[in-house]
C-alpha positions as CSV (number, residue, x, y, z in Angstrom):
1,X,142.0,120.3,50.1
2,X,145.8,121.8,50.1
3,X,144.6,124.2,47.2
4,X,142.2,125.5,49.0
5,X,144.3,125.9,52.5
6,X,147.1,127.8,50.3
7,X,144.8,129.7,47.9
8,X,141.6,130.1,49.9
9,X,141.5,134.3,50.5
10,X,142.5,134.8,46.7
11,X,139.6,132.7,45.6
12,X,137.2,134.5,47.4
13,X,138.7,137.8,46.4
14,X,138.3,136.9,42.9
15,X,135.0,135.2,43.6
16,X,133.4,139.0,44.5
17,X,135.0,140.0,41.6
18,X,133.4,138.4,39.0
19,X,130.0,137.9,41.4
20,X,129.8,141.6,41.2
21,X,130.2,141.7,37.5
22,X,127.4,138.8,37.1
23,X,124.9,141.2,39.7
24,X,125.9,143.8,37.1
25,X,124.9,142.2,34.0
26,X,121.7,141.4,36.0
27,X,121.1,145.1,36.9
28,X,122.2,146.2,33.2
29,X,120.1,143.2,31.6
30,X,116.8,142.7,33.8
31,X,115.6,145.5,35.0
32,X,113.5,146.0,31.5
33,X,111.6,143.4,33.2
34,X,110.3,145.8,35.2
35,X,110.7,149.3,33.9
36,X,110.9,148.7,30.2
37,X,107.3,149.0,29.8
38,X,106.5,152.0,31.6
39,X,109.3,153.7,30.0
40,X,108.1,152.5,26.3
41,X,104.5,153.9,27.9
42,X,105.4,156.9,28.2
43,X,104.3,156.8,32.0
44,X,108.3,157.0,33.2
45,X,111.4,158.6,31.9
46,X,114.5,156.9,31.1
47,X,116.1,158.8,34.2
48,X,113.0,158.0,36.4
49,X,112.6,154.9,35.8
50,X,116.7,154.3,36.7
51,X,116.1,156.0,40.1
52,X,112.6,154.1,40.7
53,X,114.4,150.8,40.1
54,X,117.7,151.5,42.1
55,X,115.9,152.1,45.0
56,X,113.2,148.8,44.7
57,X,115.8,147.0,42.8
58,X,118.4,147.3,45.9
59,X,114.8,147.1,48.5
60,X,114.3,143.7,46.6
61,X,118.4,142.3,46.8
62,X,119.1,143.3,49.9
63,X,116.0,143.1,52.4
64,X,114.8,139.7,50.8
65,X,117.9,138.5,48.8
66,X,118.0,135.4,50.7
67,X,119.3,134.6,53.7
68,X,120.3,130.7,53.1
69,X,121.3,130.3,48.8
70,X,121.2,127.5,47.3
71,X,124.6,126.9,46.1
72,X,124.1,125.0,43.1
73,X,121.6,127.3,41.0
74,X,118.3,125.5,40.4
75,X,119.6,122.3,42.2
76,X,120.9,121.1,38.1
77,X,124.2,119.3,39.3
78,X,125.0,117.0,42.1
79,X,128.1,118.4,43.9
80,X,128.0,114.8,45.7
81,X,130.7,113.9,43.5
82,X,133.2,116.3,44.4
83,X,133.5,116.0,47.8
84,X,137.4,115.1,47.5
85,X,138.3,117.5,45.0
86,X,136.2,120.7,45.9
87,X,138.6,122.9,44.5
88,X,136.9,121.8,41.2
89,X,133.7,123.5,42.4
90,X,135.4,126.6,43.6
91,X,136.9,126.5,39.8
92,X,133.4,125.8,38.3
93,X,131.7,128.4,40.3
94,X,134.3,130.9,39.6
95,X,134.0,130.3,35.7
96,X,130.2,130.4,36.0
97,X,130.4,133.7,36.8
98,X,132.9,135.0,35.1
99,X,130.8,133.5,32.2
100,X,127.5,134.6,32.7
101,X,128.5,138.4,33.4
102,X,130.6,138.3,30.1
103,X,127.7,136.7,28.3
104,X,125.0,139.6,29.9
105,X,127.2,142.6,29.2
106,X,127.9,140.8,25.7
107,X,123.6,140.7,25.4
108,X,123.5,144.1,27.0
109,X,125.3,145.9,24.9
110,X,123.4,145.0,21.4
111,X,120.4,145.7,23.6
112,X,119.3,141.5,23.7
113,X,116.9,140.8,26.5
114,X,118.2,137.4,27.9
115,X,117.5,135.5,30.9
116,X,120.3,135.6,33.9
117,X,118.9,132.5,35.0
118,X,119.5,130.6,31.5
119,X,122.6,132.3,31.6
120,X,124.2,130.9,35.0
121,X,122.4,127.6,34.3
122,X,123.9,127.1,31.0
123,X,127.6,128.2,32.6
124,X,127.0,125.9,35.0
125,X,126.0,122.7,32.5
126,X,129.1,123.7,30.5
127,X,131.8,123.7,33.3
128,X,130.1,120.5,34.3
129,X,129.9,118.5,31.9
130,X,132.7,119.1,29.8
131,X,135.3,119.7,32.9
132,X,133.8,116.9,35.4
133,X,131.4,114.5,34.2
134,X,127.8,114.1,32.4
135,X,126.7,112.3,35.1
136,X,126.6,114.7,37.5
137,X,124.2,117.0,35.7
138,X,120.1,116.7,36.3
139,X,119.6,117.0,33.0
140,X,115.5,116.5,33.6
141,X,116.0,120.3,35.5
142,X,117.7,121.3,32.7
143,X,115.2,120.3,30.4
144,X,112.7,121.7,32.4
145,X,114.1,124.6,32.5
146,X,114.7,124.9,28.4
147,X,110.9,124.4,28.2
148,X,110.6,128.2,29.9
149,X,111.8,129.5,26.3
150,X,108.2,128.1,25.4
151,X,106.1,128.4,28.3
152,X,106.9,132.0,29.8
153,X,106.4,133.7,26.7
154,X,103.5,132.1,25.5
155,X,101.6,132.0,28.7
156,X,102.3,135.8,29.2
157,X,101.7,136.5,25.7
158,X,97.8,135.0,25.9
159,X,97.2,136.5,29.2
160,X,98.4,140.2,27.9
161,X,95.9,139.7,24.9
162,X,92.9,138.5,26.9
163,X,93.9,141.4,29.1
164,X,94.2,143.8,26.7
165,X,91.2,143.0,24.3
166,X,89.2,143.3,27.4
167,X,90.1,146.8,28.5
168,X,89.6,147.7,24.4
169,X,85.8,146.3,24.5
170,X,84.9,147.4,28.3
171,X,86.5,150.5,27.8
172,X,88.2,152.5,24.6
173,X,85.7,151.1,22.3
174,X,82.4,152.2,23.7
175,X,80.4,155.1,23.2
176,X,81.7,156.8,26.6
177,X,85.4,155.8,27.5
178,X,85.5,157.9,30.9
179,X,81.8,156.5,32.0
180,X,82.7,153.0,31.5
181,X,87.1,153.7,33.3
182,X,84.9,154.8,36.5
183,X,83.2,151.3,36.4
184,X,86.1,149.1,35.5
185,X,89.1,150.7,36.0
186,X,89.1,149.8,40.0
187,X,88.5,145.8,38.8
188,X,92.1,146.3,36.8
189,X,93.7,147.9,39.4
190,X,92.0,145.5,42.5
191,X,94.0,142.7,39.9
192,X,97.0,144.8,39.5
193,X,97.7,145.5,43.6
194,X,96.7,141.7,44.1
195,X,99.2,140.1,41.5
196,X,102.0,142.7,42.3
197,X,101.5,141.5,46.2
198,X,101.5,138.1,45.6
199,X,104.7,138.1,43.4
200,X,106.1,139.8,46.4
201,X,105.1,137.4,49.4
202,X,106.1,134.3,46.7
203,X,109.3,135.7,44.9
204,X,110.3,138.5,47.3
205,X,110.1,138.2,51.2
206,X,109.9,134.4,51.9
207,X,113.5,134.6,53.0
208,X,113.7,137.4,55.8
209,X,112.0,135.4,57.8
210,X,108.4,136.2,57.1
211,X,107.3,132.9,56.5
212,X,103.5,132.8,55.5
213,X,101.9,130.0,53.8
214,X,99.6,130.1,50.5
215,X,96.5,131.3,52.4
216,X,97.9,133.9,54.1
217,X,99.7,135.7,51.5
218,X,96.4,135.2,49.5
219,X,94.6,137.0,52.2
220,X,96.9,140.1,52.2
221,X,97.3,140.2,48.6
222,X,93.9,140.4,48.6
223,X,93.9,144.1,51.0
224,X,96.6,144.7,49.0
225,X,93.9,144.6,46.0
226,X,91.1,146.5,47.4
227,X,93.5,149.0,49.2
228,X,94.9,150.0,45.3
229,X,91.6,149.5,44.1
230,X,90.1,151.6,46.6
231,X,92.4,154.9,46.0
232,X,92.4,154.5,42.4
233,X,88.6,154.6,42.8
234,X,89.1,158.0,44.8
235,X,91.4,159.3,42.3
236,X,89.8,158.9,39.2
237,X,85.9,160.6,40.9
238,X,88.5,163.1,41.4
239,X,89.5,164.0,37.8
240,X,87.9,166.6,36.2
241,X,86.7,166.0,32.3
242,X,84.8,168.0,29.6
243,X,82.0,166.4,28.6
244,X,82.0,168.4,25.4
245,X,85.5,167.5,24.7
246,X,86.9,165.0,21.9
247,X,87.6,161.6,22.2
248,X,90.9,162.0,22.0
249,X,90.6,164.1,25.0
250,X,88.9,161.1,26.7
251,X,91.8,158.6,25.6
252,X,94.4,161.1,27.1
253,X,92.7,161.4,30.4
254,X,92.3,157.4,30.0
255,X,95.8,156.8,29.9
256,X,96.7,159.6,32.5
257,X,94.7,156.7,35.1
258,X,97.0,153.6,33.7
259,X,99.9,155.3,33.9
260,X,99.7,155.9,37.3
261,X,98.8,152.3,37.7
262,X,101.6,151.0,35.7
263,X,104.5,153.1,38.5
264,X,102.7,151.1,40.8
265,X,103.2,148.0,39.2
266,X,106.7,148.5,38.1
267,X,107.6,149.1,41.6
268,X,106.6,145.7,43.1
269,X,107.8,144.3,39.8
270,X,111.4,145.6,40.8
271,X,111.1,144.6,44.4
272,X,110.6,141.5,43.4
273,X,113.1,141.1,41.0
274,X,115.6,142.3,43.1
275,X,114.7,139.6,45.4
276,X,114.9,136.8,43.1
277,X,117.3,137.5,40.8
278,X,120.5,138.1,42.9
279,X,120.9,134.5,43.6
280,X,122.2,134.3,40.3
281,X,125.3,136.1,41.6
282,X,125.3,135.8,45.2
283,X,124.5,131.3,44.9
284,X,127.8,130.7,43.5
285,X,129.8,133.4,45.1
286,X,128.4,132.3,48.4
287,X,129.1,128.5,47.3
288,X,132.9,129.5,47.0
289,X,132.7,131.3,50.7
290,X,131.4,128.2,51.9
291,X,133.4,125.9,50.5
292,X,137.1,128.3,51.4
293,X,135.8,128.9,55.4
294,X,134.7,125.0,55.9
295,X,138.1,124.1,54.7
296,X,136.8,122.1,51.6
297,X,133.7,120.9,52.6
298,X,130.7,121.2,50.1
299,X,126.9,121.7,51.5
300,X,123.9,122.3,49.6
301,X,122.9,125.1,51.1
302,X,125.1,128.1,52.5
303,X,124.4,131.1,55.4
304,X,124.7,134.5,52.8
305,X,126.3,136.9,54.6
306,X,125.1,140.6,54.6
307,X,128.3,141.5,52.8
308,X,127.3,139.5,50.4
309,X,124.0,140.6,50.2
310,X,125.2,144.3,50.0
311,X,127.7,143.5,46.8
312,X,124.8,141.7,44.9
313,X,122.6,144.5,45.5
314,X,125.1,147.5,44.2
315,X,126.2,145.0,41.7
316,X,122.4,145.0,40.1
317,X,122.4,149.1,41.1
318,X,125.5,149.8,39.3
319,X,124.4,148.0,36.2
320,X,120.8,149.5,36.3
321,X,122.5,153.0,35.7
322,X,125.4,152.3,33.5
323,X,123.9,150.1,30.5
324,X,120.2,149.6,32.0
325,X,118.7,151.9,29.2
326,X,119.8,149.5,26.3
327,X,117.9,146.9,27.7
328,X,114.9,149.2,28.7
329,X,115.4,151.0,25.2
330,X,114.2,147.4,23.3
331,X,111.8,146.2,25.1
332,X,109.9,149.5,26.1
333,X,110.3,150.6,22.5
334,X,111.3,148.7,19.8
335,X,108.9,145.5,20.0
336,X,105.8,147.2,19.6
337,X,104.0,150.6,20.2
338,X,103.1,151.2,24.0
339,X,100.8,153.4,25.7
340,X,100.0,153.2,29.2
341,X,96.8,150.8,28.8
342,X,98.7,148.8,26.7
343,X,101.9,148.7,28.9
344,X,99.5,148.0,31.9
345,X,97.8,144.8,30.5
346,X,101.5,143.8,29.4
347,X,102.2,144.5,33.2
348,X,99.5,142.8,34.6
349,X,100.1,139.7,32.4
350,X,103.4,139.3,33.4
351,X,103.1,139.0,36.9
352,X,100.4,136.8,36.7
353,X,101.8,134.6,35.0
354,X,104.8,134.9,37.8
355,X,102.1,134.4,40.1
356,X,101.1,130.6,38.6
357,X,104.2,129.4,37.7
358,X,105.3,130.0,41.6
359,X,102.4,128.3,42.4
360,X,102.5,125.3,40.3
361,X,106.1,125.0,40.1
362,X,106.1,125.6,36.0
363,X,109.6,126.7,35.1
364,X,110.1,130.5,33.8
365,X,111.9,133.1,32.8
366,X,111.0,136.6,34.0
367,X,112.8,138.3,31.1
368,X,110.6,135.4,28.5
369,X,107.6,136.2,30.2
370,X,107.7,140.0,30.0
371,X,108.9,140.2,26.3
372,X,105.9,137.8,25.8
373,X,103.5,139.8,27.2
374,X,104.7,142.9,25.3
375,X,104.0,140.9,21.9
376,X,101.1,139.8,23.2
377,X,99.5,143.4,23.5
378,X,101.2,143.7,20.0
379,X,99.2,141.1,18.4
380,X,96.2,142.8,19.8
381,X,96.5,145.2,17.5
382,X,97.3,142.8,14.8
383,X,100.6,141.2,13.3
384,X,101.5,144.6,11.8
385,X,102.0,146.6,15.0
386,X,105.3,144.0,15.7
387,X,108.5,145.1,14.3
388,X,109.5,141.0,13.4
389,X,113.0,142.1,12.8
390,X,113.2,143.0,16.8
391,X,111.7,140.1,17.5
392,X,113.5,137.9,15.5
393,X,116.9,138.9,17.0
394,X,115.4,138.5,20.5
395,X,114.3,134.9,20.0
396,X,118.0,134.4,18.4
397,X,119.4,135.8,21.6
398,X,117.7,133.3,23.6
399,X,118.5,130.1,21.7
400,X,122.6,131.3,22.0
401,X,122.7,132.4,25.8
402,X,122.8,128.0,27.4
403,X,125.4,127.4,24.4
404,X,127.4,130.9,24.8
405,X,127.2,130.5,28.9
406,X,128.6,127.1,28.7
407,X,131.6,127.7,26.0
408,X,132.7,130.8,28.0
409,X,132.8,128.7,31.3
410,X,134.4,125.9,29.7
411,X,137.2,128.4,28.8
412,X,137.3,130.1,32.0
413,X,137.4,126.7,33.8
414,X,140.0,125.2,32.2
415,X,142.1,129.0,32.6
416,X,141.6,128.5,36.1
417,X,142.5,124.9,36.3
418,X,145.6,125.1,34.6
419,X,146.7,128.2,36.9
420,X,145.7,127.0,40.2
421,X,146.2,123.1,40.0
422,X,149.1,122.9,36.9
């Protein structure tokens, strides 16, 4: 308790430090999740996709960031046990930080798409475990949470295909592409405004105080649906076409329709990543508020202020603009061929696959389920349209980001331990 009477402001000085620096790994890192296809499409630039996602990106962090965090990410250790030494945690939180940003701008940089989540979570495990005790780790959460390398991708992945191959027999492989858009083109995007609202209401505004249950959020997802499906209806009776024209011509006006569908989709992607995501930098930076103002007393849960709030959000803003393209760059680009009917099932796919796991609590990683998708509109086209080399570096960069997490906040743990408590 003395430590943190005599050193209290510096920790939390240093606390927004390195919390910023995680929020910019997760701006530099994870927005691919929800721009990388549209940019790989073709349907946004590089520079509009940046602006698109700083102003849903900061939306998402700052209106619905969360107004009480979770101190411990994911609930995976039990701060019970250091009640009478909570300068430990304020150490532990600290290094989790400092970790995980190193780790993302480490991932960033080489243009690795890796979960922030996994990142914080395996910082967390490491400073645990190897600075407290075992014992205090849930390791079933953690388990649970390893099994998302499996399940996000390969959910996503399946649903992108099924997607997909249905939009290639309904649509591009008939005898008269544009006849048969004008019939199923407003199911897609009824599907695509209905998912994108739902990951919203779950994943994005359940924390300003807008608390609706399943059935409601259902209901309005559903307007949501028939409202997009609706004007996309309207727009493309609108469009003009040559019947004499080639099929190509047909294919171009085809993917004019998805792109459009696909800004829509990226949006609410961003929103909600926003939303979700910061807790990753603002849950342990808020712990170490928490912990400094009560004079040493740990709760589970802590009040996040709108400072807070406001640093997360141009934490993820900065990073967005400065490295986001790298990130953008691999997964728009390098895992497979995109166009905008391709990117849109990839799209679609991801967030419904958001969608169930939020419902039936089934662990996931956004970043996982994305990348997932992509290759799963890959494979539609047949092993040959994956560049494996891509892939196989990605799936490297997930197995190392728990292990390089929790050996960086071992280090940093153990730095701050020897200054702070000799």
């Amino acid at each position: 308790m003395e430590i943190i009477a005599e050193h209290g402001h510096l920790f939390i000085i240093i606390a927004c430090i390195v919390g910023f620096i995680m929020a910019f790994g997760v701006g530099a890192n994870d927005v691919a999740n929800a721009m990388g296809t549209s940019v790989g499409a073709g349907a946004l630039t590089i520079r509009q996709a940046v602006l698109v996602a700083m102003v849903f990106e900061f939306a998402g962090a700052f209106l619905a960031g969360g107004q009480v965090t979770a101190t411990i990410r994911k609930g995976i250790i039990d701060a019970s046990h250091m009640t009478a030494t909570p300068e430990l945690l304020v150490y532990g939180m600290i290094a989790s930080l400092s970790a995980a940003g190193v780790w993302l701008l480490i991932a960033t940089w080489y243009g690795w798409p890796v979960s922030t989540t996994h990142s914080i979570v395996g910082a967390v495990v490491g400073f645990a475990a190897v600075g407290i005790s075992a014992d205090i780790i849930q390791w079933s959460k953690v388990g649970t949470i390893a099994m998302s390398w499996i399940i996000s991708p390969l959910m996503a992945g399946i649903m992108s295909y099924l997607i997909f191959t249905s939009v290639q027999k309904l649509i591009i492989n008939t005898d008269d592409p544009l006849k048969y858009a004008k019939r199923y083109v407003p199911f897609y995007m009824f599907l695509a405004g209905f998912m994108i609202a739902l990951v919203t209401l779950f994943k994005g505004l359940k924390h300003i105080g807008l608390d609706l249950n399943f059935q409601e959020s259902f209901f309005i997802a559903v307007l949501s649906g028939i409202f997009i499906a609706g004007v996309g209806a309207i727009i493309i009776s609108r469009m003009k076409f040559d019947p004499d024209a080639d099929k190509d011509y047909h294919y171009a006006n085809l993917e004019r329709i998805f792109a459009i569908l696909m800004i829509v989709t990226a949006c609410g992607m961003a929103f909600a990543h926003g939303s979700n995501d910061v807790a990753n930098a603002i849950g342990p930076l808020a712990a170490v508020v928490s912990i400094v103002q009560s004079g040493g007393e740990i709760s589970g849960t802590s009040s996040t202020s709108v400072k807070i709030l406001l640093l997360g959000a141009s934490g993820i803003v900065f990073g967005l603009v400065i490295f986001g393209k790298r990130v953008i760059t691999t997964v728009g680009k390098k895992i497979t061929e995109l166009t905008p009917s391709r990117g849109f099932a990839a799209e679609l796919a991801a967030a419904t696959t958001v969608v169930i796991a939020s419902g039936t609590g089934l662990p996931i990683s956004t970043t996982h389920t994305l990348v997932g998708a992509v290759l799963g509109v890959g494979l539609a086209r047949g092993i040959a349209a994956l560049n494996l080399n891509i892939i196989r570096t990605i799936v490297m960069s997930w197995a190392i980001t728990l292990p390089a997490g929790a050996g960086l906040s071992i280090i940093f743990y153990y730095i701050l331990k020897a200054i702070f408590s000799g």
